[in-house]
C-alpha positions as CSV (number, residue, x, y, z in Angstrom):
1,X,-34.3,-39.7,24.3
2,X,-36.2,-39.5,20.8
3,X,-35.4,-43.5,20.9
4,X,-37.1,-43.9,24.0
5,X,-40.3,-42.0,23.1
6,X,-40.4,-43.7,19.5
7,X,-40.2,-47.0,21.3
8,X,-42.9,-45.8,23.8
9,X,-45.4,-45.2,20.8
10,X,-44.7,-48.1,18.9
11,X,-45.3,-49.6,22.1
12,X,-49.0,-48.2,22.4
13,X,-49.7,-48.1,18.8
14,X,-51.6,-51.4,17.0
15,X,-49.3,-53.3,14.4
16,X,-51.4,-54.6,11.6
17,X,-51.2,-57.7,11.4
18,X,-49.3,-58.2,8.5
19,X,-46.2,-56.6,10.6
20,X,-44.4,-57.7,13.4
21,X,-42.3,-56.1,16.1
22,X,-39.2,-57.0,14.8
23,X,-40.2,-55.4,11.2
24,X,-41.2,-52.3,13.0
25,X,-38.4,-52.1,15.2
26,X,-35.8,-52.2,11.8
27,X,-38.2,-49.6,10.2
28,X,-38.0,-47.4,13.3
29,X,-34.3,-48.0,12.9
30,X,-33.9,-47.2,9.8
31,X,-35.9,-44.4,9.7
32,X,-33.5,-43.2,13.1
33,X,-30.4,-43.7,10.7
34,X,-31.9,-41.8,8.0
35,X,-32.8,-38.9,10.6
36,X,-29.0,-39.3,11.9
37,X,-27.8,-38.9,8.2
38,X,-30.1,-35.8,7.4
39,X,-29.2,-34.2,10.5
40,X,-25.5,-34.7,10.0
41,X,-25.5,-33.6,6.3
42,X,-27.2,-30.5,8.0
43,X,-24.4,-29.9,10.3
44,X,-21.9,-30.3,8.0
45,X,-23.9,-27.9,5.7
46,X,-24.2,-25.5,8.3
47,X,-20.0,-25.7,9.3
48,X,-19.5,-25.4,5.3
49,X,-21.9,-22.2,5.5
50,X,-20.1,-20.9,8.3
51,X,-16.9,-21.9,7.1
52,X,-17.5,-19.8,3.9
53,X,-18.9,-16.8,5.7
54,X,-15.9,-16.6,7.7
55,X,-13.4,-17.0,4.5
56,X,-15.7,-14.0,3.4
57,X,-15.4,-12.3,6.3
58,X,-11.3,-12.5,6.0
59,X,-11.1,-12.0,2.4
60,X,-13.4,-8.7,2.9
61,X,-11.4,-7.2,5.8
62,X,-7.7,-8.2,4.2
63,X,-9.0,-6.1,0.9
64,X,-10.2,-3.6,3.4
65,X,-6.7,-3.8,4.7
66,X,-4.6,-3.7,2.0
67,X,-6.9,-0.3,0.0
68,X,-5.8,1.4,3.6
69,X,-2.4,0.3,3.2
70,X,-2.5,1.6,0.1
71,X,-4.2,4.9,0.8
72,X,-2.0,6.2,3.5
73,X,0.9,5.3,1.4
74,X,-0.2,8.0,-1.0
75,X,-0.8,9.9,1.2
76,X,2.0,9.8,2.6
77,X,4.0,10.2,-0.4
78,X,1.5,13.5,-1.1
79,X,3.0,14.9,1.6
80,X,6.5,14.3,1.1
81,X,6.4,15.8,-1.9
82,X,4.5,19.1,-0.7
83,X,5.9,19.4,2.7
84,X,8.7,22.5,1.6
85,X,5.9,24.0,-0.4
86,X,5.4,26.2,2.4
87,X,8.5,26.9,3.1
88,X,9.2,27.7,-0.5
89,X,6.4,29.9,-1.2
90,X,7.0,32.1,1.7
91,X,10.8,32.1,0.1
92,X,9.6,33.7,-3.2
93,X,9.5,37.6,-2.2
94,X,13.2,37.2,-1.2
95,X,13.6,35.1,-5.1
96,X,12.0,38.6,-6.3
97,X,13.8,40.8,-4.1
98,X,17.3,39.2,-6.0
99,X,15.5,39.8,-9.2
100,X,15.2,43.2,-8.4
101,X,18.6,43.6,-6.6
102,X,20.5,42.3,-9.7
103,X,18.9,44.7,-12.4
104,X,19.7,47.8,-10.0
105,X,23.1,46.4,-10.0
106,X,23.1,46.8,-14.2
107,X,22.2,49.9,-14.3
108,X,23.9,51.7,-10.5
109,X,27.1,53.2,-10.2
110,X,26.5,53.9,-6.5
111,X,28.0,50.6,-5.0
112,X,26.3,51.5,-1.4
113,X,22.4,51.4,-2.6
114,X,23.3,48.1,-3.9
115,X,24.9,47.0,-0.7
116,X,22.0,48.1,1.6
117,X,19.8,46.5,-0.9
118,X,21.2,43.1,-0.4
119,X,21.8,43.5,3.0
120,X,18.1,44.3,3.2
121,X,16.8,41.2,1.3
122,X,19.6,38.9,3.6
123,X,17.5,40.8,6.2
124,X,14.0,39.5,4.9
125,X,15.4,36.3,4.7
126,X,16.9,35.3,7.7
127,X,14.0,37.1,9.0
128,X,11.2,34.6,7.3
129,X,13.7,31.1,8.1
130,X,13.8,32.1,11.7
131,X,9.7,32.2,11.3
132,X,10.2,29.0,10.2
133,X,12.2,27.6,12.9
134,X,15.7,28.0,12.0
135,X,17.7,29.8,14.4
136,X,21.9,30.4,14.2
137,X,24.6,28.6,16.6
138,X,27.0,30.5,18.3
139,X,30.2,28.0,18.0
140,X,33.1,31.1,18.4
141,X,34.8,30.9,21.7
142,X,32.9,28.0,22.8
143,X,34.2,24.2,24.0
144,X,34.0,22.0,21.1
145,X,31.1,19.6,20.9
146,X,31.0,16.9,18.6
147,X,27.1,16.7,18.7
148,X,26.9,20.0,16.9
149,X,30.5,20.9,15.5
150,X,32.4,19.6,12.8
151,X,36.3,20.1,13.5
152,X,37.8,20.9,10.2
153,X,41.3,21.5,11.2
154,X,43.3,21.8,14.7
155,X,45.6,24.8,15.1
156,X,47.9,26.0,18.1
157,X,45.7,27.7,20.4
158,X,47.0,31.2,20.4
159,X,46.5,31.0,24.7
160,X,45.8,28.0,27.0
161,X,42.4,28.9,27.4
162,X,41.5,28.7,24.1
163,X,42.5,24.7,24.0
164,X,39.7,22.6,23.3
165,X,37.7,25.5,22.5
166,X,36.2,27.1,19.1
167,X,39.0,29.3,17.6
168,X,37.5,30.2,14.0
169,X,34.2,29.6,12.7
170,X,34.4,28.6,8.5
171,X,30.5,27.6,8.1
172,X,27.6,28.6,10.5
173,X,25.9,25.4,11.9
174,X,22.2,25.7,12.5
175,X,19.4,24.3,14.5
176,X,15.5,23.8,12.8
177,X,13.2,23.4,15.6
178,X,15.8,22.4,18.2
179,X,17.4,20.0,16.3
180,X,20.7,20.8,14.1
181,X,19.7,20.9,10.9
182,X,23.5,21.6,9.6
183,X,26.4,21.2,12.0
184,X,29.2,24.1,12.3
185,X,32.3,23.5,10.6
186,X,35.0,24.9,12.6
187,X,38.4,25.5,13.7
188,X,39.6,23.7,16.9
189,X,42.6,25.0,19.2
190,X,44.6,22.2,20.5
């Protein structure tokens, strides 16, 4: 379309005399192919602009990427390591109450002071762990279940009802949160 209209206005414009049509048609057509060449060196400077504002673009967001990678991963590691702190601080009275427990032991002759005393501080406890979520199984006299018991040893059941079944209880399994944080190691009658 430009061709046409340049055509159409050398048409209507005077040559001087010293030029002819043919001389201004290879002007016009250079000057078209210099036009062509400007215009695709702009395009390709525009593509190589774009192309290096998208390479930006990535380079910024992968950084952007990799310092939140980064970030959470110390975080995450922050809380690993301070995840029993509350656990553990609530567990220092009970650390104290030992304390205290074992100097009355130096100095007491009455062996039933120092048995409530511990009694009292297993009390505390058990008392602050089930706050936390820990709560006992009951494995005596129940069917054994591999998904929570760990059969030491089989023994004779003393009476056919008993087969299959819990018999002795060596260590108390427990659950955290409804999930068995230590299975029961037990005695299985067969």
């Amino acid at each position: 379309m430009l061709k046409k209209k340049k055509k159409e206005d050398m048409d209507h414009t005077e040559l001087p005399d010293d030029m002819s049509a043919e001389g201004a048609l290879m002007n016009d057509e250079t000057a078209e192919n210099a036009t062509a060449e400007n215009s695709g060196s702009s395009a390709e400077d525009k593509l190589k602009g774009e192309l290096s504002q998208a390479n930006d673009k990535y380079l910024r967001l992968y950084a952007e990427f990799d310092n939140f990678r980064r970030r959470t991963q110390k975080e995450r590691a922050d809380e690993r390591s301070n995840a029993g702190k509350e656990v553990i601080v609530s567990l220092l009275p009970v650390l104290d109450d030992f304390e205290r427990a074992i100097k009355a032991m130096e100095n007491s002759t009455d062996i039933n002071a120092v048995k409530e005393g511990v009694a009292l501080v297993q009390h505390k406890l058990k008392n602050i762990l089930t706050q936390k979520g820990l709560k006992e199984m009951t494995s005596k006299g129940e069917a054994f279940d591999a998904e929570i018991h760990e059969a030491i040893t089989n023994i004779s059941a003393p009476t056919n009802d008993l087969k299959g079944k819990v018999i002795d209880e060596l260590e108390k399994g427990y659950y955290l949160n409804d999930k068995v944080a230590r299975f029961a190691k037990v005695v299985v009658g067969s």
